[in-house]
N, C-alpha and C positions, 0 to 999 in steps of 0.2 A: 544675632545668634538666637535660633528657638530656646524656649524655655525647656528647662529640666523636665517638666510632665510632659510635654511635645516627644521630648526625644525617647524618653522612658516608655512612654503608648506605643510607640512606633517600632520601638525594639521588640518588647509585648506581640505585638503584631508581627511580625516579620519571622520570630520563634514559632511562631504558630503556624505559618503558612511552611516554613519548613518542617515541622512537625508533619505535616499533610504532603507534602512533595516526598518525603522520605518515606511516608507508611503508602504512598503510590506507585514508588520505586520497587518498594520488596514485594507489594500484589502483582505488579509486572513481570516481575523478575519470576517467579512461581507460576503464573499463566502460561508465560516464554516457555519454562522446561517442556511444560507439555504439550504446546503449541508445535514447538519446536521437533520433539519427539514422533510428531505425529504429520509432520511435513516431512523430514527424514526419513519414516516408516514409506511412505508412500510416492516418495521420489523414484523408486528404482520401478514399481511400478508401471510409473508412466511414462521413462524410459522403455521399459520392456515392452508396454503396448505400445508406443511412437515406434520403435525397431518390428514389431510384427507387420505395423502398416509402410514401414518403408517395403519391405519383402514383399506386402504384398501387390503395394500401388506401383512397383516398379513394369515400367513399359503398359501399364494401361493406360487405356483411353479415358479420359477423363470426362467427354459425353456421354458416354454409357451410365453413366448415376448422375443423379441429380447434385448431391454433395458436391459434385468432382467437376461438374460443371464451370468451364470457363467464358464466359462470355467480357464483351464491352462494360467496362467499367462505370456506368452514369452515377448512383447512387453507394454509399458507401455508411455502414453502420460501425460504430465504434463503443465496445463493452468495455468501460471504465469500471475496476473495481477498486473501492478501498476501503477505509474502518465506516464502523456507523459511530465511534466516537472520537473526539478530539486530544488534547492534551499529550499530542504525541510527533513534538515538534513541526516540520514540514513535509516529512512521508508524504501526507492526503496532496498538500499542495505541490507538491513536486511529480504524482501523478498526475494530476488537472491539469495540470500545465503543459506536462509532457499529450495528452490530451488534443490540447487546447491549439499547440503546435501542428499538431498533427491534422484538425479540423480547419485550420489555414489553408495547409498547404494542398488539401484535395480541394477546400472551395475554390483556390488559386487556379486549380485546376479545371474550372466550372463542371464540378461532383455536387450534389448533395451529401452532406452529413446528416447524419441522426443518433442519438449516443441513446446506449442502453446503462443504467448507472446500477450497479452492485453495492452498496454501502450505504448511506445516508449524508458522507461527504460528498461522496459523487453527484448524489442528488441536487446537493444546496449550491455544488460549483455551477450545473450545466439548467437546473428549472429556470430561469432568468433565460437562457439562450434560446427558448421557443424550441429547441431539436432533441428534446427529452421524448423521448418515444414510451421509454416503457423506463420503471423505476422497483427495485427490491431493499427494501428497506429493513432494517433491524432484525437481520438474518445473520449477520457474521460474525457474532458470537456463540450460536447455537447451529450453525449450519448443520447442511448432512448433504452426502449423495444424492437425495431426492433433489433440494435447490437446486443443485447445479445442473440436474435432469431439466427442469422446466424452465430455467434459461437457457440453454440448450434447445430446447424446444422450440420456443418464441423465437429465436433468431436464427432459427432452420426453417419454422413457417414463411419465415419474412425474405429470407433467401428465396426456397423453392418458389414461391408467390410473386418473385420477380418484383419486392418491393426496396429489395437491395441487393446487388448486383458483387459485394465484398464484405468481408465482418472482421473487423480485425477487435484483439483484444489488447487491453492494457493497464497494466496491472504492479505491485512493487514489489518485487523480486528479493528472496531473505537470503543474501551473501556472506552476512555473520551479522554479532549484533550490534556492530560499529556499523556495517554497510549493509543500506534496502536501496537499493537501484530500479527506476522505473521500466518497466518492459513491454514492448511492444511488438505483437505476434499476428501473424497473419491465421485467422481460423477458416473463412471459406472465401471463397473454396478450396478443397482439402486437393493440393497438389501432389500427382506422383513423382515419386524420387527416382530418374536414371539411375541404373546400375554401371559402374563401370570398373577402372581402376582403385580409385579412390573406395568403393565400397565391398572388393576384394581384400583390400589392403586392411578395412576395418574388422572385418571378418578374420582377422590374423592369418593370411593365405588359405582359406577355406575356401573354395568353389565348387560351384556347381547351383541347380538348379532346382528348388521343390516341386513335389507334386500334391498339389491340394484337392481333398473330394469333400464339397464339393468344388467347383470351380471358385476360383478367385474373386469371380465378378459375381456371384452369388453371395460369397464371405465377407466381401467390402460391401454390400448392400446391407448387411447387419451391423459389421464392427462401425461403419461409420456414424452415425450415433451415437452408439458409446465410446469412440473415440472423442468425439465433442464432450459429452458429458464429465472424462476424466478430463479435458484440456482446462472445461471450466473449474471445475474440480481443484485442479492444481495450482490454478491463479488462485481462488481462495484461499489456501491451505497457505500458498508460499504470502500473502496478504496478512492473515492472522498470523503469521512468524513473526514476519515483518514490525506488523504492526503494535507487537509488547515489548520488540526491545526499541523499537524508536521511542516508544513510551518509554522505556527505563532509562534509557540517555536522556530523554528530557527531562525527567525528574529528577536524576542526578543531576544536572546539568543547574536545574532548579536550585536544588539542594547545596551544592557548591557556593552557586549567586545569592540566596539568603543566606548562608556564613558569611560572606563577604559584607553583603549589606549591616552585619548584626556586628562587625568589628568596625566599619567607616561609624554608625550609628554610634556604639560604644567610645570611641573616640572622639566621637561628637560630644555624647553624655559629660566625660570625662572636663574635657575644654569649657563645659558649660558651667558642671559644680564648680571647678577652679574659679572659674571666671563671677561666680556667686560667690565662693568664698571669700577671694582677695575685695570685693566688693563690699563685702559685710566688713572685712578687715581695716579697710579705711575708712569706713563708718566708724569704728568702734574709735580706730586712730585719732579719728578728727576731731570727733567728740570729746575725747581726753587733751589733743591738745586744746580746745574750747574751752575746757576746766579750768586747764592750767591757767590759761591766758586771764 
């Protein structure tokens, strides 16, 4: 059995580390409202631009832009985003992985991968894999609409330049603050959506047909770009959601496991003085009867 200052340090210890799990909890927990607030602002958003580009990519050609461009799939780039910091359970890992699967299954296919990483996880999973192309590091805490512009950029150079042939993204998804599910989205090329039944029926029985000046194919030669810009956009936003309540469950989560640890501990403690004291008590016992005798 450890000695009484063994167990006492260690208690000590373990107070302390929950003290730290728990004031990381409640700065999570306050980053989250307005992380959160600020990915809900901007949801409906990028809903309503995704709904203007169904309208308007329906029945086009998708050779006529470069964007929209379908070709033979040889190479394939994949934008991993997630935090630049850790302590936030397996969020990061559960994207990389989700990833990770995903660079299987096109090399199976004999594709080229090459991953563009968003975060500084991202980084640390895929530098080791030689197919780290381009890296953004210690941006998503402080992001803005410009970042997402200039990754946007770089993997629309790389597109057009026929240095990759598809771009998918993927990214962890804020479904509450119990659930961030990994997602994976197809970005180029930007396919058009048929109109049919089904997108009558969305329309709550609305039909008919717009008339756009200028033309269509003029107006997707602009929105597309900034359609990329809000897609990357979005991934980050729903990422930093994501990424403070997975932090606050682990530090809860933390916090729970040092109580636990600091009562198995205490009970430790406990067994230990008894077990000094009865110790000392038959010392004393034996000694008297020594006397006696």
């Amino acid at each position: 059995m450890p000695g009484l200052k063994d167990v006492k340090t260690k208690i000590e210890g373990v107070s302390k580390t929950s003290q730290i799990t728990k004031a990381m909890n409640m700065v999570a927990s306050a980053k989250l409202r307005g992380a959160q607030e600020k990915m809900e602002t901007f949801r409906p958003y990028a809903e309503k631009f995704a709904e203007a580009m169904r309208d308007l990519s329906g029945g086009m050609e998708g050779s006529n832009l470069e964007l929209m461009e379908v070709r033979e799939v040889k190479a394939v780039e994949i934008v991993v985003v997630t935090s630049d910091r850790g302590l936030c359970g397996s969020f990061n890992s559960n994207i990389t992985t989700t990833a990770e699967k995903l660079m299987q299954k096109y090399e199976a296919e004999g594709k080229k991968v090459t991953f563009v990483s968003v975060g500084k996880k991202a980084a640390q999973a895929f530098r080791r894999s030689g197919k780290l192309r381009s890296q953004y590091n210690d941006i998503m805490g402080t992001f803005q609409m410009f970042n997402a512009r200039e990754i946007s950029q770089d993997i629309t150079h790389q597109f057009v330049s026929g240095e990759s042939d598809q771009v998918d993204l993927v990214y962890g998804k804020f479904h509450s603050v119990a659930v961030q599910r990994p997602e994976v989205e197809e970005l180029l090329p930007i396919k058009p959506v048929e109109g049919g039944e089904e997108a009558a029926e969305a329309k709550e029985g609305v039909t008919g047909a717009y008339i756009y000046e200028p033309e269509p194919e003029e107006i997707m030669e602009v929105l597309l770009p900034l359609y990329l810009n809000v897609q990357v956009y979005h991934a980050m936003v729903e990422v930093s959601a994501s990424e403070h309540a997975a932090r606050m469950t682990a530090m809860d989560n933390a916090t729970n496991a040092c109580k636990d640890m600091i009562d198995e501990l205490t009970q430790l403690y406990n067994k230990a003085r008894q077990a000094a004291i009865t110790g000392e008590l038959m010392d004393i016992v034996g000694g008297a009867e020594a006397l006696k005798g």
